[in-house]
MIPAPA-38469 format. One record per residue (C-alpha): x negated, y negated, z; residue in one letter. Coordinates in Angstrom, 1 decimal, m for minus. Layout:
SITE,X,Y,Z,a
...
***
This chain:
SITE,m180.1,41.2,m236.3,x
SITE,m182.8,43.8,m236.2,x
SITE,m182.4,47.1,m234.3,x
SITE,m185.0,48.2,m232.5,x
SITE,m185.9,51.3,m229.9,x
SITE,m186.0,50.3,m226.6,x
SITE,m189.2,50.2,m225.5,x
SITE,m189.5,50.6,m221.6,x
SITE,m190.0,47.8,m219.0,x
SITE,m193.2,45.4,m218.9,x
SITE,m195.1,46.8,m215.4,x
SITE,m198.6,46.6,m216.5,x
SITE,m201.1,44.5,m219.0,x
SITE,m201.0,47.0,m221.2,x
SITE,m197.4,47.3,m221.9,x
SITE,m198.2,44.3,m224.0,x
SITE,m200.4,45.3,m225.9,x
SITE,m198.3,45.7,m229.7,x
SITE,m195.3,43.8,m228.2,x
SITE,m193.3,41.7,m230.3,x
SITE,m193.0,38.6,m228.2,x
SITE,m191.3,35.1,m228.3,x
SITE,m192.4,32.6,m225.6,x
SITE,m189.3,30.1,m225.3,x
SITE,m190.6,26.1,m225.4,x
SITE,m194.0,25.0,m224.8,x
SITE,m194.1,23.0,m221.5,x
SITE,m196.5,24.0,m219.1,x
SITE,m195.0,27.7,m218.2,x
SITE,m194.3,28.6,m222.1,x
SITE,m198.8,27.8,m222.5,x
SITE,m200.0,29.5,m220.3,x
SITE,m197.5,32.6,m221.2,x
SITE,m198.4,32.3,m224.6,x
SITE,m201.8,32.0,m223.7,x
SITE,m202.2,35.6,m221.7,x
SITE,m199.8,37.2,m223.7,x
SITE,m201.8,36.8,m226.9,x
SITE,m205.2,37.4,m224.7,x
SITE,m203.3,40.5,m223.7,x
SITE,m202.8,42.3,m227.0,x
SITE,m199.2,40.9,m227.8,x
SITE,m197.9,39.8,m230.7,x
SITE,m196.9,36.3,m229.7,x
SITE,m194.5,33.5,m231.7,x
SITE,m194.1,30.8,m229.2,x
SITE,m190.7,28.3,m230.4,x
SITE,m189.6,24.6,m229.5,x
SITE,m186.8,22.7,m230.4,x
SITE,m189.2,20.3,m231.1,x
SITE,m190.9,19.2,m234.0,x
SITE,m195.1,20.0,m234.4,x
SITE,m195.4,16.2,m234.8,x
SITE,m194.3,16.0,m230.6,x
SITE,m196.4,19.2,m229.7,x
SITE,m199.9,18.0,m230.9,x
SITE,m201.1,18.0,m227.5,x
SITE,m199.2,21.5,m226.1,x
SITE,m200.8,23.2,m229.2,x
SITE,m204.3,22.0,m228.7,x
SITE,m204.0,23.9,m225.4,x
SITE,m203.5,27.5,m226.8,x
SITE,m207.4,27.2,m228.1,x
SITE,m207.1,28.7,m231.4,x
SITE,m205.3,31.6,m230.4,x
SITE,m203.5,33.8,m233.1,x
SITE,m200.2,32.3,m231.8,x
SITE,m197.1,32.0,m234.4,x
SITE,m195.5,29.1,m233.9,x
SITE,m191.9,28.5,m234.6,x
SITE,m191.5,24.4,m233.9,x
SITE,m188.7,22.4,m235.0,x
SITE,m185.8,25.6,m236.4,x
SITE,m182.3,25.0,m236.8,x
SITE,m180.5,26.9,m234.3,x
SITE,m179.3,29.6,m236.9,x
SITE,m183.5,30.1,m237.3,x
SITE,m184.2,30.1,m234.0,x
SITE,m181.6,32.6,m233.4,x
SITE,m182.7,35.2,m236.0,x
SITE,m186.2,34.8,m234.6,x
SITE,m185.0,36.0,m231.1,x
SITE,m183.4,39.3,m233.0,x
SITE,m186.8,40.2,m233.9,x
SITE,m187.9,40.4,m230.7,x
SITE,m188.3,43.0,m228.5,x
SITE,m189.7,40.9,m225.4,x
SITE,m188.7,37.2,m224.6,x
SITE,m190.3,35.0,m222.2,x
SITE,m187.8,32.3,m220.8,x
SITE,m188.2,28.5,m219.8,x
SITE,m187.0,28.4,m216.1,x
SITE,m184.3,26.1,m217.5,x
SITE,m183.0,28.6,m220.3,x
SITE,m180.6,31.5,m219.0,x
SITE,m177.8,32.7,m221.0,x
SITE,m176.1,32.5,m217.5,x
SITE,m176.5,28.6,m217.1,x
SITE,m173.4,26.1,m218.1,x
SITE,m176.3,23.8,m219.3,x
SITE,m178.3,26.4,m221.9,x
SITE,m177.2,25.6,m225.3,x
SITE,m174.1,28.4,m226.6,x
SITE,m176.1,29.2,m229.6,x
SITE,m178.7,30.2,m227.2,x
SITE,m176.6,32.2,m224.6,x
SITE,m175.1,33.8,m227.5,x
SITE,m178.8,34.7,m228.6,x
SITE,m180.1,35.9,m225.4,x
SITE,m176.8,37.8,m224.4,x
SITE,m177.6,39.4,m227.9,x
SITE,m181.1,40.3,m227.3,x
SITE,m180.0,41.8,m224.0,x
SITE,m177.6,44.0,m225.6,x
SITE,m179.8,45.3,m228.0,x
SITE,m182.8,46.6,m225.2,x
SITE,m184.8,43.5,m225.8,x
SITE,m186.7,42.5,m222.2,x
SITE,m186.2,38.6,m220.9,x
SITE,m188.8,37.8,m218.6,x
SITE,m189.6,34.7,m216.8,x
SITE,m193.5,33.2,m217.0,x
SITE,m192.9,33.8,m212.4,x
SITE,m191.3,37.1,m213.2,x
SITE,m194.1,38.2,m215.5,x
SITE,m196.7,37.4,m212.9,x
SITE,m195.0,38.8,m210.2,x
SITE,m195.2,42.0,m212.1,x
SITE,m198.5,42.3,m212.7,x
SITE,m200.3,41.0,m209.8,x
SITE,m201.9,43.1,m206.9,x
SITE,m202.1,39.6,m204.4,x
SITE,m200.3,38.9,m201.7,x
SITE,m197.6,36.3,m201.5,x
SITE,m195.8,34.0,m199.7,x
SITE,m193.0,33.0,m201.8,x
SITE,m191.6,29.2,m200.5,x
SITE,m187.6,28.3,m201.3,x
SITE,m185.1,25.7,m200.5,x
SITE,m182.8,22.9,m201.7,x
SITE,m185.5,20.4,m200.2,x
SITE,m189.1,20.6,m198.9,x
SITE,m190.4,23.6,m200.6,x
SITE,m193.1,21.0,m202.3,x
SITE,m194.7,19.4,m199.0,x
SITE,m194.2,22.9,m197.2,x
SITE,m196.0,24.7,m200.0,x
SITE,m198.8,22.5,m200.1,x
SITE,m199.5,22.4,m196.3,x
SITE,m199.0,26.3,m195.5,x
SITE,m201.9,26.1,m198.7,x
SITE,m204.2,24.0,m197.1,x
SITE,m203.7,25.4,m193.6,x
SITE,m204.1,28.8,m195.1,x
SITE,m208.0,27.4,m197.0,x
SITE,m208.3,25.9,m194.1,x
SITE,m208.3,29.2,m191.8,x
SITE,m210.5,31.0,m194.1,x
SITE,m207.9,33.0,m196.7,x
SITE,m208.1,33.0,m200.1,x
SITE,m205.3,30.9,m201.4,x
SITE,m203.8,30.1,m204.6,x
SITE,m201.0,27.5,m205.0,x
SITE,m198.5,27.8,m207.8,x
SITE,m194.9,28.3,m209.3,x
SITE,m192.6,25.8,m209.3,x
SITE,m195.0,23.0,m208.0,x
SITE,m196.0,22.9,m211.6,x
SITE,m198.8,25.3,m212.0,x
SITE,m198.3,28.4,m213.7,x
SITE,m200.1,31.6,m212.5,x
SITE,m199.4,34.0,m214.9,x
SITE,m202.9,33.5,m216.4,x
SITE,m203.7,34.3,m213.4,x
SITE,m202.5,37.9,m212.7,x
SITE,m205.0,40.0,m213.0,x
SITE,m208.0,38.0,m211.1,x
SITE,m206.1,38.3,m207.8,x
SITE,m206.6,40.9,m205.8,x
SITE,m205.2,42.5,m203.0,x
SITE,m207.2,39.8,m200.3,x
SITE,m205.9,36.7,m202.4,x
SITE,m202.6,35.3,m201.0,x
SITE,m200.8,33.2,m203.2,x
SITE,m198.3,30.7,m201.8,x
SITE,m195.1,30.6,m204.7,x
SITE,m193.1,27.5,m204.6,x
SITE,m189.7,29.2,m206.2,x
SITE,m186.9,26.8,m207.3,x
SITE,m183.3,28.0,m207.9,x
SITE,m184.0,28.1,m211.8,x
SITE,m186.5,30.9,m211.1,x
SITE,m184.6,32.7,m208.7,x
SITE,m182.9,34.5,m210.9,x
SITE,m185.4,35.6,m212.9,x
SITE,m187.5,37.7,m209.7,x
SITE,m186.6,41.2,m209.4,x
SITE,m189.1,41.6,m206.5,x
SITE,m189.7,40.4,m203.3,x
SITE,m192.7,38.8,m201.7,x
SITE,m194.7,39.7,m198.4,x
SITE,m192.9,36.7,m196.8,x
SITE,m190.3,34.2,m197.5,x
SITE,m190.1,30.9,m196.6,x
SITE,m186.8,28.9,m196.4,x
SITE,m187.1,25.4,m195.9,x
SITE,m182.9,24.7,m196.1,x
SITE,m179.9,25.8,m197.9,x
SITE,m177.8,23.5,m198.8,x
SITE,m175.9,22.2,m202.3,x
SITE,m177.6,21.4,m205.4,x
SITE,m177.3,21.5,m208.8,x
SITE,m174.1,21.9,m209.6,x
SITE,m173.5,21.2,m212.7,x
SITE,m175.5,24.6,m213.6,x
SITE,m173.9,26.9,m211.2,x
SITE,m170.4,25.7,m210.7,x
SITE,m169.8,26.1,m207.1,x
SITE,m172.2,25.7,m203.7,x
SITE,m171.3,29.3,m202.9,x
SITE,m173.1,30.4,m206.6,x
SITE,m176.0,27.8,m205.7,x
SITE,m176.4,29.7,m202.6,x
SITE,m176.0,33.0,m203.8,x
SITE,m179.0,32.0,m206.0,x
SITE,m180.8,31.4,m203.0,x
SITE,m180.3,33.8,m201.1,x
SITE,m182.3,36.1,m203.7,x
SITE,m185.7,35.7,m202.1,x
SITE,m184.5,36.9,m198.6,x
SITE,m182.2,39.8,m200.0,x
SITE,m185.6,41.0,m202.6,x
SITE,m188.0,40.4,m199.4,x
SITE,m186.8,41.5,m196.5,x
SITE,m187.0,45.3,m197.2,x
SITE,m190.7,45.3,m196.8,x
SITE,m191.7,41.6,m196.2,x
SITE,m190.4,38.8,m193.5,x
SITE,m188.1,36.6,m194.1,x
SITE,m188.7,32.5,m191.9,x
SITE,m186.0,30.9,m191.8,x
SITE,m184.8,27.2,m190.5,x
SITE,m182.3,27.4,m187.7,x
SITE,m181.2,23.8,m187.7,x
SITE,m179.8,24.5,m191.4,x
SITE,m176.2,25.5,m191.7,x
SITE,m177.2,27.8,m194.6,x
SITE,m179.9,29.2,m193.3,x
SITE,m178.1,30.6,m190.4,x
SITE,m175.4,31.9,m192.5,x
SITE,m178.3,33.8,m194.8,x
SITE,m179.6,35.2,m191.3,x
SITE,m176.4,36.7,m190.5,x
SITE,m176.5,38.8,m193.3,x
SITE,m180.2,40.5,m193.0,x
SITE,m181.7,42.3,m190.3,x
SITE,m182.8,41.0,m187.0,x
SITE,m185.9,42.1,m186.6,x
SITE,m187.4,41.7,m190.1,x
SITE,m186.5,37.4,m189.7,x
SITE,m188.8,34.5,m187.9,x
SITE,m186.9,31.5,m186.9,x
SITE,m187.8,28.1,m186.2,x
SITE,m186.1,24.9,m185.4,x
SITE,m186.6,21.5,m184.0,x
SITE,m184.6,21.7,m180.5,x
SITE,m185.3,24.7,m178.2,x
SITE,m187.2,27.9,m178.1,x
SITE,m184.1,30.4,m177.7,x
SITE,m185.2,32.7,m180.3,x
SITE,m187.4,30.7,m182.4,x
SITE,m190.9,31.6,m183.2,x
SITE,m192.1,27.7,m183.3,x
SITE,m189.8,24.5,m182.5,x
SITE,m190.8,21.2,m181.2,x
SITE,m190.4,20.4,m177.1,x
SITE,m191.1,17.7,m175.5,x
SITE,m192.8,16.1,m178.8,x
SITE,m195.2,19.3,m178.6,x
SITE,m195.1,21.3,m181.5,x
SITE,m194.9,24.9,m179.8,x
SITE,m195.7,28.1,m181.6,x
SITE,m195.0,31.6,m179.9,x
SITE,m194.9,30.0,m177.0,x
SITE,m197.9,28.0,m176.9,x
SITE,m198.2,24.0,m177.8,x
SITE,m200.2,23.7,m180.8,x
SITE,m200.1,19.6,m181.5,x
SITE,m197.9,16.8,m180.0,x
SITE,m195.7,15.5,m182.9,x
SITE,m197.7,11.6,m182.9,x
SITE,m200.7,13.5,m184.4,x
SITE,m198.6,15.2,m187.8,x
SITE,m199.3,12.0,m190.6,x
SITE,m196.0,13.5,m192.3,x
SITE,m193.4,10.1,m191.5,x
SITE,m189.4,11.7,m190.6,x
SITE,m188.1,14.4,m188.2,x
SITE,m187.1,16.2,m191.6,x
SITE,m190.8,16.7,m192.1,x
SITE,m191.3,17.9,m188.4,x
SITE,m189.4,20.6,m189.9,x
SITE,m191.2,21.4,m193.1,x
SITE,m194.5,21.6,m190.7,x
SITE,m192.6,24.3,m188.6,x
SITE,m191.6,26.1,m191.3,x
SITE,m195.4,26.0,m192.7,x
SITE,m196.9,26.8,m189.4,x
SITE,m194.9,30.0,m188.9,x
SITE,m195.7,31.1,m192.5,x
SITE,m199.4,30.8,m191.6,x
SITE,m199.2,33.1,m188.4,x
SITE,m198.0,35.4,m190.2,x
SITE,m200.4,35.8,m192.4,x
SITE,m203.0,35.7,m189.8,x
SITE,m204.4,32.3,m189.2,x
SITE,m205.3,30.6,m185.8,x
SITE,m203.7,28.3,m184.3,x
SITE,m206.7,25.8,m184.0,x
SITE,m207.1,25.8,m187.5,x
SITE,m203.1,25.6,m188.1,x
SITE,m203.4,22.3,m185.9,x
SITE,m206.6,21.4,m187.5,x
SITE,m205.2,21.5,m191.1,x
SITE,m201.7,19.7,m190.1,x
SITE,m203.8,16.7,m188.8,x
SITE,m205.6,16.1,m191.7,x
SITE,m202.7,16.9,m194.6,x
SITE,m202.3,13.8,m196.4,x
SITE,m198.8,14.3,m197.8,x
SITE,m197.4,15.3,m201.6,x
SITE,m197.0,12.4,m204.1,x
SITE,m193.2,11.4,m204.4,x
SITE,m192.1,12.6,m201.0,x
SITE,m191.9,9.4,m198.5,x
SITE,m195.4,8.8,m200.0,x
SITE,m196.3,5.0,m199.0,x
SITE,m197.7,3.2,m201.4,x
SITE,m199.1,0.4,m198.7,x
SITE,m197.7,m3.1,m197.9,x
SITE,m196.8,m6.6,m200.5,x
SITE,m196.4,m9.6,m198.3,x
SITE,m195.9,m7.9,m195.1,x
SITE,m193.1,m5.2,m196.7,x
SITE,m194.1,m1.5,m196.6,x
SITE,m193.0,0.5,m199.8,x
SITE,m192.5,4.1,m200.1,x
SITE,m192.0,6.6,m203.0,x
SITE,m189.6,9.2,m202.0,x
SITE,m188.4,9.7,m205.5,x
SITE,m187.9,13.7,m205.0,x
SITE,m185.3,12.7,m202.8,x
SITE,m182.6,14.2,m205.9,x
SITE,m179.7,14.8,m203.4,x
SITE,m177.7,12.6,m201.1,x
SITE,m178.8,14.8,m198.1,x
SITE,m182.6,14.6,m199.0,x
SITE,m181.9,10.9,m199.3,x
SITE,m180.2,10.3,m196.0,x
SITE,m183.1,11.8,m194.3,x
SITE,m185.1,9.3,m196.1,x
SITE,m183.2,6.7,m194.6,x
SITE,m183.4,8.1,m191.1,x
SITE,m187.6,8.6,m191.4,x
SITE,m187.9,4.8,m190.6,x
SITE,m187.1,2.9,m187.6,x
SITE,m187.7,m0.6,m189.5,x
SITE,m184.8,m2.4,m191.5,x
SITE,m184.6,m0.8,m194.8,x
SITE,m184.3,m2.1,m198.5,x
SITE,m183.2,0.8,m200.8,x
SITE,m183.5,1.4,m204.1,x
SITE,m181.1,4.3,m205.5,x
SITE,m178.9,6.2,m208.2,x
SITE,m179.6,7.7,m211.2,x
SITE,m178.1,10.9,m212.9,x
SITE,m174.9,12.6,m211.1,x
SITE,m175.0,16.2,m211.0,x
SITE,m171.7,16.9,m209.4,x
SITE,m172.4,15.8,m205.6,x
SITE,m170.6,13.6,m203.3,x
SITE,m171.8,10.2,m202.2,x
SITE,m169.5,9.4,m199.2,x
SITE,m171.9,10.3,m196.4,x
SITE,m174.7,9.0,m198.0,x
SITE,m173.5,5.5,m198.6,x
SITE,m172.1,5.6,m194.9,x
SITE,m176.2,6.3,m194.5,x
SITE,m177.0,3.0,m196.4,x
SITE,m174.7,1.0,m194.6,x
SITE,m175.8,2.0,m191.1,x
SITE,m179.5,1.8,m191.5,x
SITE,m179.9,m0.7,m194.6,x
SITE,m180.5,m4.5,m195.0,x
SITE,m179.1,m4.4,m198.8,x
SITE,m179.1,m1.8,m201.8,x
SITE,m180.6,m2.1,m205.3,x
SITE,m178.4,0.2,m207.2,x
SITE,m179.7,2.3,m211.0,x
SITE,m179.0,4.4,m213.3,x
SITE,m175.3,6.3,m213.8,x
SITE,m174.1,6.7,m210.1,x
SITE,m174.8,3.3,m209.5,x
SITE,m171.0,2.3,m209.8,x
SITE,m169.6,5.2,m207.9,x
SITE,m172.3,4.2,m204.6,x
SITE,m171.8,0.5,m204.9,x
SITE,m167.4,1.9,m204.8,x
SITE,m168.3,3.9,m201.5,x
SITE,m170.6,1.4,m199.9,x
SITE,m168.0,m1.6,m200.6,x
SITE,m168.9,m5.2,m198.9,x
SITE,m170.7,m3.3,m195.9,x
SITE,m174.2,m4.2,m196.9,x
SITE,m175.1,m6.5,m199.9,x
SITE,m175.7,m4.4,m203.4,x
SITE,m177.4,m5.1,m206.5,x
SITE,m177.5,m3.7,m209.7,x
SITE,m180.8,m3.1,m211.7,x
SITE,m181.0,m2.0,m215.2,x
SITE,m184.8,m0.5,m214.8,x
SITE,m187.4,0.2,m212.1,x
SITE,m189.3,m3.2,m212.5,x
SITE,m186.0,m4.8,m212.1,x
SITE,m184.9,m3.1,m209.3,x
SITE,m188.5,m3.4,m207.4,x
SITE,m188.2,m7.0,m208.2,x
SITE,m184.5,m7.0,m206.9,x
SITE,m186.1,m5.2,m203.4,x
SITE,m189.1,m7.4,m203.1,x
SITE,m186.9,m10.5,m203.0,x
SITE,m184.3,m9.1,m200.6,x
SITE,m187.1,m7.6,m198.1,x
SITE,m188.4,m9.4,m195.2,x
SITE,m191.5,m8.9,m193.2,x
SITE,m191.7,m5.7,m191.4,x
SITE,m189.3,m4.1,m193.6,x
SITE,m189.2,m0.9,m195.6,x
SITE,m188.6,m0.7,m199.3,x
SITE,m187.6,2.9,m200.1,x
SITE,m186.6,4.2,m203.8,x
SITE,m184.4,7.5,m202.5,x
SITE,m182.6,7.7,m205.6,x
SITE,m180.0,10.7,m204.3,x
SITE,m179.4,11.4,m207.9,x
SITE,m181.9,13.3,m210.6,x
SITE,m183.9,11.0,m212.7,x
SITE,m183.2,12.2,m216.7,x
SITE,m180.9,9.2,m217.0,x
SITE,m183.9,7.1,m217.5,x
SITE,m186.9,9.0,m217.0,x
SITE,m188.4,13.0,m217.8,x
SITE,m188.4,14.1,m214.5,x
SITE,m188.3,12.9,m210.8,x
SITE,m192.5,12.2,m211.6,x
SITE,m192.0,10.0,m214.1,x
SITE,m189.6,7.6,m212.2,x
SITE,m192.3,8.2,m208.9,x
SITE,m194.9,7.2,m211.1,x
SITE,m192.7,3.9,m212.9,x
SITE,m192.1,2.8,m209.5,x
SITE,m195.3,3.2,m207.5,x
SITE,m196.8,1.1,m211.4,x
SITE,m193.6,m1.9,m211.0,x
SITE,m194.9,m2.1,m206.7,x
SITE,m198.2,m2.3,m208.1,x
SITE,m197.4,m4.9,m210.2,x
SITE,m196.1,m7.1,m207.2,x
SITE,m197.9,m10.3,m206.3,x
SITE,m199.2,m9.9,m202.5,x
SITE,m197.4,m13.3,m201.8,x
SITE,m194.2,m14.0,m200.6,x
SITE,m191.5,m15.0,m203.1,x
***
């Protein structure tokens, strides 16, 4: 290990400038750090467990930049690299706090901490350095459809809007262009939450409830994560919160009155915008009956609340707000329908990673239901939801690793099948549908069992519906 002075925090652009930096793996965040730290003046080696040979395409994208690169090191490498460092710019996914961050590499980072060096975060960075405005968007589900529509609405009523974060575009390239007029709307997951050390100028909570696990160990840690935003924001900024959510109201409890906005679906006591008499209400006045939101499930009544709160606050109308809501066409992979094969509907709701996200998946339709489900466990239980198949579906096609323990919980209630791939398993559906039914892949589970990411399986399924012959079997 090297010793070096501690050199003091990262605030502005220039603090770069001369800083020895290593940019941790080369998915989309790790680019685009590497990208505007080198355009900034540091001193960049940017490493990846993986070979060159599997990076063609991610190296391509720095342009020619005078970016080391460290691709393919042992870990005893990789770990003397990160002593020479002075500043370290994290994956989202690597903390030296996480159960599921290699030892070599929580021994590394605890290391560098100990030493002076700085971890940052690609979010972290940009929250830093940029002079916008933002409206930072949180929760275990719906932070992706909410993001996108309080964007939109916000365009929509005339503000300057950039959408980014956890969504899966990084902004950090795009810190010093925004100005103090630009709003940006940050989708914030609970790997970045951690990683903020200031608030935003509001926060948006969709729901708190349990997720992931198998990286923080209890639901109390998962929502201690969470509550960061809130607890960073509420000082100076607002805080919307979701008073049908158990968690949200226990978060609420703990802040100060006057500094939160609720909203809920049943009754205006309190709330800033609910839904009354299939009116969608905002400070007291209706704004759009519920018929004309495109946005299929009461759970996504509730992400357009939280959305049309979020934009008042800013400072948009509540024409436009209506306006924008009418025409929002929905986020790929949330109850996205992918249009009819021989008089059966099919739907994509593939981010539906939990058993509670998937339950209100289930409870979106009012047509008998084929459902296609499972995949990787991360420490959740399945009781209620296969309680949720066996009320509302016709039969189950079962994938992946939790197959075995939801087939267990659903017993002889409904019939089950096993698949051993997506184009199996859509098969599988299309033969047990009827007419007028829903096929709906709400896996409940995460996806890296078989696929990359939640997308990837989305993507495999919406290709194997695709495939389907329009006639009857």
């Amino acid at each position: 290990m090297v010793t070096t002075p501690r050199r003091p925090a990262v605030r502005t652009a220039a603090d770069l400038r001369g800083r020895r930096t290593v940019v941790l793996g080369l998915a989309r965040s790790g680019i685009a750090a590497s990208r505007f730290l080198s355009d900034s003046g540091a001193s960049v080696t940017a490493y990846d467990r993986r070979p060159a040979s599997e990076l063609a395409d991610a190296i391509a994208t720095l342009g020619g930049r005078s970016i080391q690169l460290a691709l393919g090191l042992d870990p005893v490498a990789a770990a003397e690299l990160l002593g020479r460092a002075d500043l370290l710019v994290t994956s989202p996914s690597v903390s030296a706090r996480f159960p599921t961050t290699d030892a070599w590499l929580r021994d590394a980072l605890l290391a560098a901490e100990a030493r002076g060096a700085e971890i940052v975060s690609e979010v972290e960075l940009f929250l830093r350095l940029t002079s916008a405005r933002i409206v930072g968007v949180t929760g275990t589900k719906g932070k992706t459809t909410t993001s996108s529509l309080l964007a939109a609405i916000l365009e929509a009523g005339g503000v300057p809007t950039v959408l980014g974060g956890n969504i899966g575009t990084p902004l950090v390239e795009h810190s010093l262009e925004l100005g103090p007029r630009d709003w940006v709307v940050l989708e914030l997951s609970e790997l970045q939450l951690p990683t903020i050390s200031r608030g935003v100028d509001v926060a948006v909570y969709t729901n708190i409830g349990e997720d992931h696990l198998d990286r923080h160990g209890t639901v109390q840690a998962y929502r201690s994560v969470k509550a960061r935003l809130a607890e960073l924001s509420v000082g100076s900024g607002r805080v919307v919160l979701n008073r049908d959510d158990p968690g949200c109201r226990e978060l609420g409890g703990r802040l100060p009155g006057d500094r939160l906005a609720w909203y809920g679906l049943a009754g205006d006591d309190g709330l800033r915008a609910w839904v009354d008499d299939e009116w969608i209400s905002m400070a007291g006045e209706r704004l759009l009956r519920t018929s004309q939101v495109p946005l299929p499930g009461r759970h996504m009544l509730s992400n357009v609340l939280a959305a049309a709160l979020a934009a008042t606050l800013v400072g948009v109308e509540p024409e436009r707000i209506a306006a924008a809501i009418q025409s929002f066409p929905g986020v790929p992979h949330r109850l996205e329908a992918l249009g009819e094969r021989a008089g059966v509907r099919w739907v994509n709701d593939s981010q539906a990673t939990i058993p509670a996200a998937a339950i209100a998946a289930l409870e979106a339709f009012d047509a008998p239901l084929v459902l296609i489900a499972g995949g990787k466990d991360k420490g959740l239980e399945y009781a209620a939801f296969a309680d949720a198949i066996a009320a509302r579906a016709r039969a189950a096609v079962l994938i992946g690793e939790t197959a075995d323990e939801i087939a267990a919980l659903i017993g002889d209630r409904v019939p089950v099948e096993r698949a051993e791939s997506i184009d199996e398993a859509v098969r599988a559906a299309a033969r047990l549908a009827r007419p007028g039914d829903v096929a709906l892949l709400a896996p409940a589970a995460a996806s890296f069992d078989m696929f990359v990411d939640y997308a990837a399986r989305g993507d495999a399924f919406r290709a194997a519906v695709a495939s389907l012959s329009e006639e009857p079997a």
